[in-house]
C-alpha positions as CSV (number, residue, x, y, z in Angstrom):
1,X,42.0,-15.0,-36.2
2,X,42.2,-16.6,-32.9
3,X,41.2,-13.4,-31.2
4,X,38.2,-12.8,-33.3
5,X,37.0,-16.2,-32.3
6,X,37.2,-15.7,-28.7
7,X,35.7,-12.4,-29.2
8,X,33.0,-13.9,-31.3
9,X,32.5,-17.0,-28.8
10,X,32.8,-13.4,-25.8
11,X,29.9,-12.0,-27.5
12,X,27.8,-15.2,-28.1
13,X,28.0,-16.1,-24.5
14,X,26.7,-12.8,-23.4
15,X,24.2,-11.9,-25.7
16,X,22.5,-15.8,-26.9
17,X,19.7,-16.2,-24.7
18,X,18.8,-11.9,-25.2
19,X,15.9,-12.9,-28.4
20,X,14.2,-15.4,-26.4
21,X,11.2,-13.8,-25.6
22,X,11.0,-13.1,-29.4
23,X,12.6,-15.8,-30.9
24,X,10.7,-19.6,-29.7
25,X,13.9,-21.7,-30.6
26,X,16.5,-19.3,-29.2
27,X,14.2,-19.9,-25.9
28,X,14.2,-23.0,-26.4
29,X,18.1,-23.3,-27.2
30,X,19.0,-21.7,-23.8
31,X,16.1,-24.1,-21.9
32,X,13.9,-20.5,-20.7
33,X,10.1,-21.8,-20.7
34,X,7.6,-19.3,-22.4
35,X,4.4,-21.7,-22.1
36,X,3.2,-24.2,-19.3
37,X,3.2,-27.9,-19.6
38,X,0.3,-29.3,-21.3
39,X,-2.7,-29.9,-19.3
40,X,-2.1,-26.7,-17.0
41,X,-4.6,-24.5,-18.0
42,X,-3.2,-20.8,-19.1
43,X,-1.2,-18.7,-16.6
44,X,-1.8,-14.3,-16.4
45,X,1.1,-12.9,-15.3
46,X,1.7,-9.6,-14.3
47,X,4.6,-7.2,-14.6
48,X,6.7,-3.9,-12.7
49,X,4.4,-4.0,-10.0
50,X,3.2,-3.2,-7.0
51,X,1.4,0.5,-8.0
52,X,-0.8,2.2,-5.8
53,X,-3.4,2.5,-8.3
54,X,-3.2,-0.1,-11.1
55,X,-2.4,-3.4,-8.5
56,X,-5.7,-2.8,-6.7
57,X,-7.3,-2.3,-10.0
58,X,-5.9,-5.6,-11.3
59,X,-6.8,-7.4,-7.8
60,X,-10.1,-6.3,-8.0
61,X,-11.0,-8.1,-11.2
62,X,-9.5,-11.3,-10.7
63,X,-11.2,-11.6,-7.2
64,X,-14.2,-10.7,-9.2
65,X,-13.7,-13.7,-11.3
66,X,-12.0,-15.7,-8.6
67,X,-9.3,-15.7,-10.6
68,X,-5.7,-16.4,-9.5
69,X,-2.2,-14.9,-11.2
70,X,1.6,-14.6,-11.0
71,X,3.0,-11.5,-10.0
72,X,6.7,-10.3,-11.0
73,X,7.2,-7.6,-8.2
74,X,10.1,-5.1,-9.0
75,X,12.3,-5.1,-5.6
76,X,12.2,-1.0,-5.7
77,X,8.3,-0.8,-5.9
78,X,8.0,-3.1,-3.1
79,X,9.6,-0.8,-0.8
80,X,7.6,1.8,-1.5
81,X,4.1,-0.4,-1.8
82,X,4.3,-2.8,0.8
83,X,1.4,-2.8,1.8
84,X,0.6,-3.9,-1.6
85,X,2.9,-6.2,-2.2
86,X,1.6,-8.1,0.7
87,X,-2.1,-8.0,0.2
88,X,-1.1,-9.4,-3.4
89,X,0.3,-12.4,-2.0
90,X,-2.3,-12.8,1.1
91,X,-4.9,-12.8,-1.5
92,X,-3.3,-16.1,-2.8
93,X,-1.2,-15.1,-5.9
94,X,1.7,-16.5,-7.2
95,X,5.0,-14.0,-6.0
96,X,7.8,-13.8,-9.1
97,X,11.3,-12.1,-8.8
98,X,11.7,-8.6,-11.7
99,X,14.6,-7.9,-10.2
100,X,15.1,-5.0,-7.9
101,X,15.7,-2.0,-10.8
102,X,13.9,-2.2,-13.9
103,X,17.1,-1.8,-16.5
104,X,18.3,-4.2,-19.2
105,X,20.7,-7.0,-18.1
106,X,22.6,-6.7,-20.8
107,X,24.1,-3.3,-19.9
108,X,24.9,-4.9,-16.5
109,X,27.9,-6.4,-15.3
110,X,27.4,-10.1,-13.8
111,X,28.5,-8.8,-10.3
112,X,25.9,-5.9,-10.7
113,X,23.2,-8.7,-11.7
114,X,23.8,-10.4,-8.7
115,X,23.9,-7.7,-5.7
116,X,20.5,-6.6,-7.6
117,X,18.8,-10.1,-7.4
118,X,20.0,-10.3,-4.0
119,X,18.4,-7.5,-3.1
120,X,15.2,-8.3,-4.8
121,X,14.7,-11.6,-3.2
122,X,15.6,-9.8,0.8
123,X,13.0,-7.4,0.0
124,X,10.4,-9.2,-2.0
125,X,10.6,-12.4,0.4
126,X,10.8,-9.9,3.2
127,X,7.6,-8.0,2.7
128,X,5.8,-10.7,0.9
129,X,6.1,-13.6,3.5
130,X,7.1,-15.8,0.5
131,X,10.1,-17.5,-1.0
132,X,9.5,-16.8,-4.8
133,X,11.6,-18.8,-7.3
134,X,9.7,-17.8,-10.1
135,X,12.0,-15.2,-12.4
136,X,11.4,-13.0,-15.4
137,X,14.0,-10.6,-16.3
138,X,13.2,-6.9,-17.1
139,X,12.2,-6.4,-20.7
140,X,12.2,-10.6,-20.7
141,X,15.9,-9.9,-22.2
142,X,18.7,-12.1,-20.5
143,X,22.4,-12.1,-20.7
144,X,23.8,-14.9,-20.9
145,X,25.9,-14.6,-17.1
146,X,22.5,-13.6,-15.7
147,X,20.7,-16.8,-16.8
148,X,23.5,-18.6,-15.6
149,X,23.2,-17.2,-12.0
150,X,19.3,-17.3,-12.4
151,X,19.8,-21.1,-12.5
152,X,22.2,-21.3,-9.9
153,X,20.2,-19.7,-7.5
154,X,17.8,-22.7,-8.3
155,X,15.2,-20.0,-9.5
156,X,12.9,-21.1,-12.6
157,X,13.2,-18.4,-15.3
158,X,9.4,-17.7,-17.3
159,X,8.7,-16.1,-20.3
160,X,5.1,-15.7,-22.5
161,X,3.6,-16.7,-25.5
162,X,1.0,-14.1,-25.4
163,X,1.4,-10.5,-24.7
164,X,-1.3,-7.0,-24.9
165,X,1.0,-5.1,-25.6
166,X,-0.2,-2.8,-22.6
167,X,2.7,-0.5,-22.2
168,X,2.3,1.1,-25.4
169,X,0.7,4.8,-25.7
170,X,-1.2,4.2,-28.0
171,X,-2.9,0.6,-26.9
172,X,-7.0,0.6,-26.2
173,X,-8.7,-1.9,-24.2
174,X,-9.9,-3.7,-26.6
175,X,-6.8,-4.1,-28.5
176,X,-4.9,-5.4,-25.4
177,X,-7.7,-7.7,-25.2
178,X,-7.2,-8.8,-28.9
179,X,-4.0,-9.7,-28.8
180,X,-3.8,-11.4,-25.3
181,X,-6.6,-13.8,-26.2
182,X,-6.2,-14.3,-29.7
183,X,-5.4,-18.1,-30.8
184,X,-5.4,-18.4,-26.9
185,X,-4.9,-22.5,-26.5
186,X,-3.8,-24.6,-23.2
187,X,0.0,-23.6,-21.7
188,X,-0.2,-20.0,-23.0
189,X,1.6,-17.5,-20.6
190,X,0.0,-14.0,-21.2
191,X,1.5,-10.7,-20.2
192,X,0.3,-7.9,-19.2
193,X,1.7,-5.1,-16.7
194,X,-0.4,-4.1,-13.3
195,X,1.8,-0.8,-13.3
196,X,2.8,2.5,-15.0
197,X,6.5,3.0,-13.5
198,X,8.2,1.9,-16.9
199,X,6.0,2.6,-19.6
200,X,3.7,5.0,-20.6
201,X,1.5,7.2,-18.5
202,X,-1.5,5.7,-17.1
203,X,-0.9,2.4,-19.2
204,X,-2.5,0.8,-16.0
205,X,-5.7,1.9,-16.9
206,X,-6.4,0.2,-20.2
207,X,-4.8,-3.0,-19.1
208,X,-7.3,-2.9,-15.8
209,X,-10.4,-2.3,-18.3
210,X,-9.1,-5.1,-20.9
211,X,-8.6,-7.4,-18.0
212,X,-12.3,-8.4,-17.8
213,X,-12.3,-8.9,-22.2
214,X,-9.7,-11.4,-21.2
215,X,-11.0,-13.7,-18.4
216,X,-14.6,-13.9,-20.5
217,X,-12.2,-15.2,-23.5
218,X,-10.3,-17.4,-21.7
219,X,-13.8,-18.8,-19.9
220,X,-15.5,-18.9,-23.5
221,X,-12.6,-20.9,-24.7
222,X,-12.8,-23.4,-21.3
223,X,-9.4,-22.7,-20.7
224,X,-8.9,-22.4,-16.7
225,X,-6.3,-20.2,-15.1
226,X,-3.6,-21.4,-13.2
227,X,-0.6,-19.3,-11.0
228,X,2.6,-20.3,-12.8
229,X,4.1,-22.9,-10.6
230,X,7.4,-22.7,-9.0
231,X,8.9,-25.5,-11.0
232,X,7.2,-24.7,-14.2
């Protein structure tokens, strides 16, 4: 009996905070923000990036709204974009830490979770100029050892309250659009992803054409956009 509680209390501790980004009060159980505080405005943020095609794309329609946005930058893609990665920060965006692969925490070891978001910080400070604090695991799924070591790097994990959908084969434009906006309202964090590395082909594409569908709804609601602050 005593066994299957540790084992049970083992497997709680490692897998708790993994239905946060689906589940509001497991998120808010384990302390993992997925909105801004009230009165901020709403916050675009921008996943597995940089990409030599879909970051310009996405750059390109928020200057054209002089619009600014958070950036999770994937530590592997930076070294070979980083050029990219820098122009995304010199054009005054917010810099957030994906790690430095894109692969479930879960199935990593805590040592393994820390020598990646060491190496992730190195390269993304590095290249960037910046030192980001700002942290959203790959998938948004945590362990429960990587949260821990999130917070005791003094990094602020960040989830969302709205996602397109973007990565899926089958999304349009206008259905990324959809569900991004819909029942938008003040401290909404929207995903989308400015990058085709892990998902499916070309996925940039649709979520650079719905991009435009989005800042008009977020104007025609007079909701302003805000980079996700540090300390959110």
């Amino acid at each position: 009996m005593r066994r299957d509680l540790l084992a049970g209390a083992a497997a709680a501790a490692w897998f708790g905070p993994a239905a946060a980004p689906l589940v509001r009060p497991v998120a808010a159980a384990f302390r993992i923000p997925r909105t801004l505080p009230a009165g901020s405005g709403i916050a675009l943020t921008f996943d597995d990036g940089p990409h030599n095609h879909g970051t310009p794309a996405v750059l390109e329609a928020l200057d054209a709204r002089r619009a600014v946005a958070t950036f999770f930058l994937v530590g592997e893609q930076v070294e070979r974009h980083r050029s990219l990665a820098a122009e995304v920060s010199a054009a005054g965006h917010t810099i957030g830490v994906h790690g430095y692969r894109h692969t479930l925490l879960l199935r990593r070891s805590p040592g393994a979770v820390r020598e990646d978001l060491r190496r992730a910080a190195d390269v993304i400070g590095s290249v960037t100029g910046t030192e980001p604090r700002l942290y959203r695991p790959p998938y948004g799924v945590f362990s429960g050892p990587a949260l821990l070591h999130v917070r005791r790097l003094g990094w602020q994990p960040l989830l969302w309250s709205r996602w397109g959908r973007d990565w899926e084969a089958g999304a349009t434009p206008e259905g990324i659009a959809t569900r991004a906006t819909r029942g938008l309202v003040d401290g909404d964090v929207v995903l989308l992803h400015d990058a085709d590395h892990y998902s499916s082909p070309d996925s940039w594409r649709r979520t650079a054409a719905a991009l435009p569908f989005v800042l008009e709804a977020a104007a025609a609601a007079g909701l302003s956009l805000t980079a996700a602050s540090q300390s959110t």
